[in-house]
py3Dmol code that shows the C-alpha trace and the ligand (Angstrom):
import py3Dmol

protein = """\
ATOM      1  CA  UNK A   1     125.756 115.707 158.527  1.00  0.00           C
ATOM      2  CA  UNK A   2     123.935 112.421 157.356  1.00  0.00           C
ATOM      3  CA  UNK A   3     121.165 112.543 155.552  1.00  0.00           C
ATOM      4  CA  UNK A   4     118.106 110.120 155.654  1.00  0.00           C
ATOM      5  CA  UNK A   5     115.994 109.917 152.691  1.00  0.00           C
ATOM      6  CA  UNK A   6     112.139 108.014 153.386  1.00  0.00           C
ATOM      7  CA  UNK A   7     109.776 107.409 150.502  1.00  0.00           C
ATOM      8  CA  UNK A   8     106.378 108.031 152.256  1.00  0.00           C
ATOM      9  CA  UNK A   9     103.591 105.632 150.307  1.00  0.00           C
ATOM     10  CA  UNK A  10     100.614 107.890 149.349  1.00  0.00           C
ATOM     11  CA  UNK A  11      98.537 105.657 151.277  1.00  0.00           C
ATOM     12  CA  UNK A  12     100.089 106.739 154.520  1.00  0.00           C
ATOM     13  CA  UNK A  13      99.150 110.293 153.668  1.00  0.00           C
ATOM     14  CA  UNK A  14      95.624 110.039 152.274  1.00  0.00           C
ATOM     15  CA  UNK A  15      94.629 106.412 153.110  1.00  0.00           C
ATOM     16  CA  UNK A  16      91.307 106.757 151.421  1.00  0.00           C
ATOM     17  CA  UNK A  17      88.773 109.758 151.204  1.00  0.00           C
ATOM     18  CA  UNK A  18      91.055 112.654 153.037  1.00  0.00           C
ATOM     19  CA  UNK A  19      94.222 112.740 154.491  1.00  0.00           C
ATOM     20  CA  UNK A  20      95.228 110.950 157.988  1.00  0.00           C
ATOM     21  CA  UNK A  21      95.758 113.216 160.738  1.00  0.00           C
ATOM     22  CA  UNK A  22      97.362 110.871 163.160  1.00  0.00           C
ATOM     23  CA  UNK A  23      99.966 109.508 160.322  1.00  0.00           C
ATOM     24  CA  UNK A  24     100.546 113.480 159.643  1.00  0.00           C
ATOM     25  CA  UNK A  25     100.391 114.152 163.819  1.00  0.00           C
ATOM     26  CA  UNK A  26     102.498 111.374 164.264  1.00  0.00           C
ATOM     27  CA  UNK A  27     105.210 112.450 161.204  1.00  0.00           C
ATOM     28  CA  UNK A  28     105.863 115.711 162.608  1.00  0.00           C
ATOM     29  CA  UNK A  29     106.818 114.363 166.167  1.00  0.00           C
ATOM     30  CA  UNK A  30     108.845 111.884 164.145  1.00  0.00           C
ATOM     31  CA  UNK A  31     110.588 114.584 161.698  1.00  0.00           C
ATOM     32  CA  UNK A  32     111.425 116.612 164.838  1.00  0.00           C
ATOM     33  CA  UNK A  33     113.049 114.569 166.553  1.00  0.00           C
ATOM     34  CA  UNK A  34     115.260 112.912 163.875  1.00  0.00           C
ATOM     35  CA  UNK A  35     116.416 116.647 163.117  1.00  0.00           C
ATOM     36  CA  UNK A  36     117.535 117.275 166.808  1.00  0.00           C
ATOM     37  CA  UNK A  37     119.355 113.865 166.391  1.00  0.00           C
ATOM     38  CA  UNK A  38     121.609 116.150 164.211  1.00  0.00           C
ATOM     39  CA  UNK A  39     120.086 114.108 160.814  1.00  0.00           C
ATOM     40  CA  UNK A  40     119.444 116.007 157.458  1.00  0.00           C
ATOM     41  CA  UNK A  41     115.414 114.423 156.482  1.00  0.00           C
ATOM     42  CA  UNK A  42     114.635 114.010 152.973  1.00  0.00           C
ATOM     43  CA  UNK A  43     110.929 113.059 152.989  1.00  0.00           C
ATOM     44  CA  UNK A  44     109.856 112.096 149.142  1.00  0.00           C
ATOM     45  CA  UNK A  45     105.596 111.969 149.580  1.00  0.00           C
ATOM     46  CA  UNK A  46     103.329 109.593 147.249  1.00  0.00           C
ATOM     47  CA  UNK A  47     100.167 110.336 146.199  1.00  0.00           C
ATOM     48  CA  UNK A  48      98.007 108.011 147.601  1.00  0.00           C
ATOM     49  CA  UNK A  49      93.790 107.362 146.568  1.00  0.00           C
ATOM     50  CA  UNK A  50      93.136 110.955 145.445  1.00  0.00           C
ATOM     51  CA  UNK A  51      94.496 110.311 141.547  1.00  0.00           C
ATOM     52  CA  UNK A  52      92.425 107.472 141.542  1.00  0.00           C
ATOM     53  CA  UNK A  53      89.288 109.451 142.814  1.00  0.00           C
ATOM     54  CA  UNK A  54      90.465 112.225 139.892  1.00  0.00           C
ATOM     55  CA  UNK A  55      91.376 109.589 137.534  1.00  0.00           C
ATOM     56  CA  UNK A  56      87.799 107.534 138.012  1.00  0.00           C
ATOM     57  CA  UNK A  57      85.807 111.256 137.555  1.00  0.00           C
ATOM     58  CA  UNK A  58      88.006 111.808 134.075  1.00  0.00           C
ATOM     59  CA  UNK A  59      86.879 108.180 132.853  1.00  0.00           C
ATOM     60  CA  UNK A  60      83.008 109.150 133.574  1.00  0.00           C
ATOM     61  CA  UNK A  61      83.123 112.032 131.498  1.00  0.00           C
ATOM     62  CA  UNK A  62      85.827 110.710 128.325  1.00  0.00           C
ATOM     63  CA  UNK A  63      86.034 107.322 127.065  1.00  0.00           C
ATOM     64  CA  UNK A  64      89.353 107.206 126.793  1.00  0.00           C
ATOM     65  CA  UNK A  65      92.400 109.334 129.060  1.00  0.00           C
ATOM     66  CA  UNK A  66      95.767 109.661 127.769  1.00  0.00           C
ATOM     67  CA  UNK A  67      98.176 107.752 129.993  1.00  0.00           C
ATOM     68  CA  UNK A  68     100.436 110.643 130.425  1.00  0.00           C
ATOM     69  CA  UNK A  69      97.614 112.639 131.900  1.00  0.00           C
ATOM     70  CA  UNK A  70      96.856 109.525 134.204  1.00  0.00           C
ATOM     71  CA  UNK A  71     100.435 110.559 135.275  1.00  0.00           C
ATOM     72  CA  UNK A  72     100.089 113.787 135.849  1.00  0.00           C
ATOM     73  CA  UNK A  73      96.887 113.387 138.048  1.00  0.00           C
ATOM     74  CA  UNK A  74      99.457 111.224 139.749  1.00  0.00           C
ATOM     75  CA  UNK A  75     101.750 113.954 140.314  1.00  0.00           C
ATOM     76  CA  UNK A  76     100.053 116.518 141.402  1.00  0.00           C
ATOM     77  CA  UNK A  77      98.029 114.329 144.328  1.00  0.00           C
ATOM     78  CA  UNK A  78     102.171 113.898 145.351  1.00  0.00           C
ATOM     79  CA  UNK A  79     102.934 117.593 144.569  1.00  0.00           C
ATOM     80  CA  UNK A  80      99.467 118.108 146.869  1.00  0.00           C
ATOM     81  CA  UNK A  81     100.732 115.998 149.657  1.00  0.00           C
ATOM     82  CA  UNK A  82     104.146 117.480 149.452  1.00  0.00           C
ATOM     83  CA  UNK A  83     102.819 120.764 150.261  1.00  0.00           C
ATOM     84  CA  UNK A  84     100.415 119.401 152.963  1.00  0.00           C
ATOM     85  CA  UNK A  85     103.673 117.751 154.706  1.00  0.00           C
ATOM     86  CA  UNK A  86     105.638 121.274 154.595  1.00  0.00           C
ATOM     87  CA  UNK A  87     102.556 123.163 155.600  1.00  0.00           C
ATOM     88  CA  UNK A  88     102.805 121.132 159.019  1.00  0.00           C
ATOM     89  CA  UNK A  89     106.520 121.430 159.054  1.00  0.00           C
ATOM     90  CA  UNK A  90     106.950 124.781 158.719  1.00  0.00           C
ATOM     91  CA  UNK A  91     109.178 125.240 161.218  1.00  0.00           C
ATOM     92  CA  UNK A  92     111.842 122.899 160.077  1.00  0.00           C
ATOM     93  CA  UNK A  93     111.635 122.706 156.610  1.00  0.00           C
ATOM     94  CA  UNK A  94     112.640 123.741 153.474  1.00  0.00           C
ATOM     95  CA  UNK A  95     110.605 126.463 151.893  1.00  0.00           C
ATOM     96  CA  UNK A  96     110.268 124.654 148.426  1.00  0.00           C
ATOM     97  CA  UNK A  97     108.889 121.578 147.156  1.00  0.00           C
ATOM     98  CA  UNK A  98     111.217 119.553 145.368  1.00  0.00           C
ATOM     99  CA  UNK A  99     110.222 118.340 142.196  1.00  0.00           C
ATOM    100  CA  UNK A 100     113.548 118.025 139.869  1.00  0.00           C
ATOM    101  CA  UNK A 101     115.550 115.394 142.297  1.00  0.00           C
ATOM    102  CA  UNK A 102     119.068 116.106 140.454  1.00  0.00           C
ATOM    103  CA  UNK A 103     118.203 119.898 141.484  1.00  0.00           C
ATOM    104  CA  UNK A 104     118.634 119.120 145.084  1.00  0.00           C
ATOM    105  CA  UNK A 105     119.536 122.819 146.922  1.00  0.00           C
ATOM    106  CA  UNK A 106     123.074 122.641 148.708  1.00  0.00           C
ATOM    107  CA  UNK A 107     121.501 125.416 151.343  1.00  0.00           C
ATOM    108  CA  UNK A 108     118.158 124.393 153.104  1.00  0.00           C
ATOM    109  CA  UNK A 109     116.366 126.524 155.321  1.00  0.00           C
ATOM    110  CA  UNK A 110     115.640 124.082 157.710  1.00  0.00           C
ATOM    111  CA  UNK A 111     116.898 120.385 157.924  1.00  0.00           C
ATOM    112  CA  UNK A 112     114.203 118.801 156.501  1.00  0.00           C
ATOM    113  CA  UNK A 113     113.578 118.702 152.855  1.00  0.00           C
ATOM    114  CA  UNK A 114     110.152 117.825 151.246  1.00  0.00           C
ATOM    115  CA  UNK A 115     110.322 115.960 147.568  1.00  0.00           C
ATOM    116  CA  UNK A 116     106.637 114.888 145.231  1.00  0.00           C
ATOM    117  CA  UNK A 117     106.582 113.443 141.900  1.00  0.00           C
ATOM    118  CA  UNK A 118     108.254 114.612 139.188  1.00  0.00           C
ATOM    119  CA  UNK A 119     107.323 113.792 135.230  1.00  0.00           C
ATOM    120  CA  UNK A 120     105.677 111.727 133.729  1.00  0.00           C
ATOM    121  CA  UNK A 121     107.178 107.586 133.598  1.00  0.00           C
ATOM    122  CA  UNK A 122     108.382 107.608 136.747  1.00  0.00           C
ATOM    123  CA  UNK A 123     107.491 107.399 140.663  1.00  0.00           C
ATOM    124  CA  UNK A 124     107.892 109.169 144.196  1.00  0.00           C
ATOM    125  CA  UNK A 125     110.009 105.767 144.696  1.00  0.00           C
ATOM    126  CA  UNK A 126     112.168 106.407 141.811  1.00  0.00           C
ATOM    127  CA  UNK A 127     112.415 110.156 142.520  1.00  0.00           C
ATOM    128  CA  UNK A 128     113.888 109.279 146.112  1.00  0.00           C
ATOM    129  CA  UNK A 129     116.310 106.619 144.707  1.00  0.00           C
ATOM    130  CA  UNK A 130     117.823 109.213 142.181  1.00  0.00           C
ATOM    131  CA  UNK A 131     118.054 111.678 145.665  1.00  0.00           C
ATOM    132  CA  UNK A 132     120.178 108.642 147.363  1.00  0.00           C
ATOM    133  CA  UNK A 133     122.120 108.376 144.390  1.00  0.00           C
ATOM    134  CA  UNK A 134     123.378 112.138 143.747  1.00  0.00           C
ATOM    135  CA  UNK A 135     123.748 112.512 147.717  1.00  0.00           C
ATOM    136  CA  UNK A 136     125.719 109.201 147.648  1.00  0.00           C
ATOM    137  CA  UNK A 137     123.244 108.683 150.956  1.00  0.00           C
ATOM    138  CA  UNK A 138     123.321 104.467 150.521  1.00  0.00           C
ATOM    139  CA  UNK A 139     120.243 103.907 151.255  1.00  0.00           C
ATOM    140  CA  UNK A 140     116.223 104.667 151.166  1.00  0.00           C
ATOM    141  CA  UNK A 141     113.995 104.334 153.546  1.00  0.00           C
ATOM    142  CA  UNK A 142     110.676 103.073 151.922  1.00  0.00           C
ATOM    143  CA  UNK A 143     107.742 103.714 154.530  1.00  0.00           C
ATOM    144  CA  UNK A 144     104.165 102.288 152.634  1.00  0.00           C
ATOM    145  CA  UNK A 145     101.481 100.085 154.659  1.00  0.00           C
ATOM    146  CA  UNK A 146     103.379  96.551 154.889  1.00  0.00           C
ATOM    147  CA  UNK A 147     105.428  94.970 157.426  1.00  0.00           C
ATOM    148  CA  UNK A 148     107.474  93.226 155.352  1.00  0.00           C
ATOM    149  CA  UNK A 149     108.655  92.186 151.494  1.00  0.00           C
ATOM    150  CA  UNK A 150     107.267  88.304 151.267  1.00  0.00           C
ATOM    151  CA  UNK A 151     108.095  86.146 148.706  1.00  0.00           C
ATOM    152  CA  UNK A 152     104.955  86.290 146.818  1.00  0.00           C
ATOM    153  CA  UNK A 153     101.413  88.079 147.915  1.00  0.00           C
ATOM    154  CA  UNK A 154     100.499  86.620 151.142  1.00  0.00           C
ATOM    155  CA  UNK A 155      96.866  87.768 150.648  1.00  0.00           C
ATOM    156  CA  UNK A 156      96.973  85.474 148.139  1.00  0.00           C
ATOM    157  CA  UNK A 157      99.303  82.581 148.566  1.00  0.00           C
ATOM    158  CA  UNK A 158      99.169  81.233 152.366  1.00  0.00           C
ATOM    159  CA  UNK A 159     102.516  79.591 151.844  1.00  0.00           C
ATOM    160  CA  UNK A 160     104.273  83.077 151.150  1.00  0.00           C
ATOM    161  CA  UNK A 161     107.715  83.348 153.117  1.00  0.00           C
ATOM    162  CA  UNK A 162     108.584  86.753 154.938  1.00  0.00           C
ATOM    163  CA  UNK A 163     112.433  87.962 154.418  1.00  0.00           C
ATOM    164  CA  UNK A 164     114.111  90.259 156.573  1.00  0.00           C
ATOM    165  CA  UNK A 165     116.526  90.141 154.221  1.00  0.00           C
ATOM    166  CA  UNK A 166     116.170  89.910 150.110  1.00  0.00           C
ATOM    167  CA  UNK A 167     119.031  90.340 147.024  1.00  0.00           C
ATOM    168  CA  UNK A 168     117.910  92.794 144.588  1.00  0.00           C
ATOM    169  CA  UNK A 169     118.910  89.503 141.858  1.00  0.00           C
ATOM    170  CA  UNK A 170     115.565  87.970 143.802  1.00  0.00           C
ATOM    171  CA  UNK A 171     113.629  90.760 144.443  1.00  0.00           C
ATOM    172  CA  UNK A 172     113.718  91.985 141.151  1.00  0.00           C
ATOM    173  CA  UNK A 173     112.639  88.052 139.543  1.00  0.00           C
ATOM    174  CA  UNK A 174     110.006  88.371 141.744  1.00  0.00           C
ATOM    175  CA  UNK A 175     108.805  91.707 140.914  1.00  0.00           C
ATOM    176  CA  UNK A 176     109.696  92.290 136.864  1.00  0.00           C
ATOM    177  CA  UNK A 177     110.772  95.025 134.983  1.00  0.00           C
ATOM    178  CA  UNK A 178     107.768  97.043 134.208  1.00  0.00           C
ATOM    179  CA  UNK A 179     106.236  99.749 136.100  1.00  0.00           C
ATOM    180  CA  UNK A 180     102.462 100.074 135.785  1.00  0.00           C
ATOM    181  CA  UNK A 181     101.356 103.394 137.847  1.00  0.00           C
ATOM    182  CA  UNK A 182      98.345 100.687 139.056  1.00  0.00           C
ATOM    183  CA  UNK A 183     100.670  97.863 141.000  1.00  0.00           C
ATOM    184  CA  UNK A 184     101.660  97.260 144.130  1.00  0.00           C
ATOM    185  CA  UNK A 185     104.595  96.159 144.359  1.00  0.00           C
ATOM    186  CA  UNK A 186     106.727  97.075 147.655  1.00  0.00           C
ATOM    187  CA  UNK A 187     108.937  98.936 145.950  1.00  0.00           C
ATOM    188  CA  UNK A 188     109.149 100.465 142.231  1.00  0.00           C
ATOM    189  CA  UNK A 189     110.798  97.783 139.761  1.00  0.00           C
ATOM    190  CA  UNK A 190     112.284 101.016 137.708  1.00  0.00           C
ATOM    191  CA  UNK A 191     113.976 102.207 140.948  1.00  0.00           C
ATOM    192  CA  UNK A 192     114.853  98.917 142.483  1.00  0.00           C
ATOM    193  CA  UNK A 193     117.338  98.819 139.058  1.00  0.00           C
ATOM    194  CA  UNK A 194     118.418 101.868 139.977  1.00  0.00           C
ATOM    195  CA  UNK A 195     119.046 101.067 143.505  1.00  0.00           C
ATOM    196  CA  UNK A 196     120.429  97.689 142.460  1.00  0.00           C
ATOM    197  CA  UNK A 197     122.938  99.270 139.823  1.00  0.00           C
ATOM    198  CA  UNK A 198     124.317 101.545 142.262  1.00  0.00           C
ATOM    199  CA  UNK A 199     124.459 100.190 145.617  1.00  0.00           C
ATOM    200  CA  UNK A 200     121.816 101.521 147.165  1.00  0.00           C
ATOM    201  CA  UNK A 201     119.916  99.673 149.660  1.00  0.00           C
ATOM    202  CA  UNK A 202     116.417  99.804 150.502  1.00  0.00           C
ATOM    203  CA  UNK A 203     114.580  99.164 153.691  1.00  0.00           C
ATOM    204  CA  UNK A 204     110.808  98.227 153.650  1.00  0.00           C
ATOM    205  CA  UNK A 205     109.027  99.126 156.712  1.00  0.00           C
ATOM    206  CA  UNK A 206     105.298 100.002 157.556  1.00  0.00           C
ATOM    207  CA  UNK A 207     105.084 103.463 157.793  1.00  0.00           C
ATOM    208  CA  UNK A 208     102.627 103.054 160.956  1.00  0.00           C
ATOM    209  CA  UNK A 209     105.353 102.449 163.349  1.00  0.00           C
ATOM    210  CA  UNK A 210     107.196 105.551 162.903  1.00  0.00           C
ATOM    211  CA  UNK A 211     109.138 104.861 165.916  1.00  0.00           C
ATOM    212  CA  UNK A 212     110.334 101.156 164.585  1.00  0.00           C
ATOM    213  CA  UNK A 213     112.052 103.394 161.370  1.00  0.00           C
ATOM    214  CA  UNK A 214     113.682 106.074 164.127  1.00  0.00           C
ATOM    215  CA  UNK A 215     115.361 102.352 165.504  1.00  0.00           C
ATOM    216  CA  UNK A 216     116.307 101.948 161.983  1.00  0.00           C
ATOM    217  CA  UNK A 217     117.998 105.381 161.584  1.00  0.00           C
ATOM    218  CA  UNK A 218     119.885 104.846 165.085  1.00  0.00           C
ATOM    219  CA  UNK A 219     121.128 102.134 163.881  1.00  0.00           C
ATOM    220  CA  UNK A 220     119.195  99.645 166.005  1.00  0.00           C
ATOM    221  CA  UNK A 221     117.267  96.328 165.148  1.00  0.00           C
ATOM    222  CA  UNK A 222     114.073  97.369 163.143  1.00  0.00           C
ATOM    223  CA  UNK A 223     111.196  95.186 162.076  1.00  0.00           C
ATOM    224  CA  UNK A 224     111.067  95.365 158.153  1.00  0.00           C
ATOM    225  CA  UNK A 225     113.035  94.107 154.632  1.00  0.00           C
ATOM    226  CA  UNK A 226     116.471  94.862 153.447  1.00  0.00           C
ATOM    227  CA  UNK A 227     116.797  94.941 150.069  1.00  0.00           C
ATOM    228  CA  UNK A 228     120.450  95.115 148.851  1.00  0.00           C
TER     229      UNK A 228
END
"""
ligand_1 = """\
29
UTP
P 103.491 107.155 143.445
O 103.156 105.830 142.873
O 104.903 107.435 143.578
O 102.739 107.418 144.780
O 102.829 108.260 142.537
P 102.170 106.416 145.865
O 100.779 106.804 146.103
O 103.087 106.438 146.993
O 102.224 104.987 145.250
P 102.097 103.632 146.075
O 100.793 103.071 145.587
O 102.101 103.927 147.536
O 103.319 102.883 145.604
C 101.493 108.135 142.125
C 101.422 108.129 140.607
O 101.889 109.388 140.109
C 102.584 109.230 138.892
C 102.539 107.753 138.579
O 101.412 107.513 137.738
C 102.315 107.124 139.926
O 101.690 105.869 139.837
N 103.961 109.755 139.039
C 104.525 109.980 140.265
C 104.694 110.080 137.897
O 104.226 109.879 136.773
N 105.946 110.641 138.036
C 106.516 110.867 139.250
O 107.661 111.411 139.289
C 105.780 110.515 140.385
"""
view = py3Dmol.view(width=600, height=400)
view.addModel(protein, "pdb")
view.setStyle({"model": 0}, {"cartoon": {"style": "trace"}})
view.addModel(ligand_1, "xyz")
view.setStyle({"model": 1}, {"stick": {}})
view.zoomTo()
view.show()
C-alpha cells in the first residue's frame, strides 16, 4: 500500500490567533478521500503562531529564555495541533500521536497516521523527512502557505524567478545550512540535507489548494516546486 507523507506548515493550522476551520474542514474531506484511494496518509503538523504568542508572554515576564525551551514551546503548539488533527479524524486515524519518527507503528488503526514535533534542534519538516526515509516512501509532500520555491524572496526582490523545478545543489546555496526555529525558508535546510543525501524528493505546494496536492498524489500535473 503506498504511503504519502505531507508536512502541514503550522500556519495552515493556526494561521494567526486560533486555528482555521475551513483549512481543518477542508483536510478532513481531503484525508478521506486519499484513504479510499487505497493510500496510507502520514500527516506530520507544524506549529504555527501559537509558540510565538507563548514565546512573546515568556519574554515579558524573564529577560532572557533558554533556547531549548523556545523549542519546546515549539513542540508542544505541533504536539497541540497534532491532537487537534486526530480529534477531527477520528474515524480514520491512528489512535496515537507520533512523536519518535524512527518509532513508526507497523499496525495502524486506521490509515491515516498523525506525526508533531519531536526534540529539541529539529523541525516538523525534518521529523517527516526521517518518516520518508525509514518507510523508503521517496518523497514528502511539504504543504505551507506558498505557491512556489522562487529563487530569492519575491516580497522582496521583484526580479525573483519561480521554479517548478529546483536541484537540492541550488536549493540548498540558496537557503544555507543553519536552521533558526525563526526563518522561513520553504523547506528546513537540516532536512533538505537529509532529503538531498538520500534521495528523497520534496514537493512545495500551498497547502490552500488541497485538491491541487490530491493531483499530485494521482500522479497528475500539480502547481508547485520539485525539489530533488
Ligand atoms: P515547525 O517549525 O516544524 O512548525 O515547529 P511550523 O509552524 O510548521 O513551521 P513553519 O514556520 O511553517 O516552517 C515549530 C518550532 O518547534 C520547534 C522548533 O523551534 C520549530 O521552529 N521544534 C519542532 C523542535 O524543536 N523540534 C521538533 O521536532 C519540531
Amino acid at each position: 500500500m503506498k504511503t504519502v507523507i505531507i508536512s502541514i506548515g503550522g500556519s495552515m493550522i493556526v494561521p494567526n490567533g486560533g486555528p482555521s476551520v475551513k483549512f481543518l474542514s477542508a483536510l478532513k474531506l481531503f484525508s478521506e478521500q486519499v484513504v479510499n484511494s487505497g493510500k496510507r496518509l502520514i500527516l506530520v503538523c507544524g506549529g504555527g503562531k501559537t509558540a510565538r504568542h507563548y514565546i512573546s508572554a515568556a519574554s515579558e515576564v524573564v529577560d532572557s529564555l533558554h533556547p531549548e525551551d523556545l523549542d519546546w514551546l515549539g513542540i508542544h503548539s505541533t504536539r497541540l495541533n497534532g491532537h487537534l488533527v486526530r480529534t477531527i479524524l477520528r474515524d480514520i486515524a491512528h489512535s496515537v500521536v507520533i512523536k519518535n519518527p524512527h518509532h513508526i507503528p507497523e499496525e495502524w488503526d486506521g490509515d491515516v497516521l498523525i506525526a508533531a514535533g519531536w526534540k529539541p534542534g529539529w523541525s516538523t519538516d525534518y521529523v517527516a523527512s526521517v518518516m520518508a526515509k525509514n518507510l523508503d516512501t521517496g518523497m514528502v509532500i511539504n504543504a505551507s502557505n506558498i505557491d512556489y520555491v522562487y529563487t530569492d524572496d519575491p516580497r522582496k526582490n521583484p526580479h525573483a524567478e519561480k521554479r517548478e523545478v529546483m536541484s537540492w545543489e541550488e536549493y540548498r546555496t540558496m537557503v544555507g545550512e543553519e536552521w533558526d526555529p525563526g526563518m522561513s525558508a520553504p523547506f528546513d535546510p537540516i532536512a533538505s540535507k537529509l532529503c538531498d543525501e538520500e534521495g528523497i524528493s520534496v514537493a512545495i505546494v500551498n497547502g490552500d489548494d488541497l485538491e491541487n496536492i490530491r493531483g499530485l498524489i494521482e500522479g497528475e500535473d500539480f502547481k508547485g516546486t520539485i525539489l530533488s
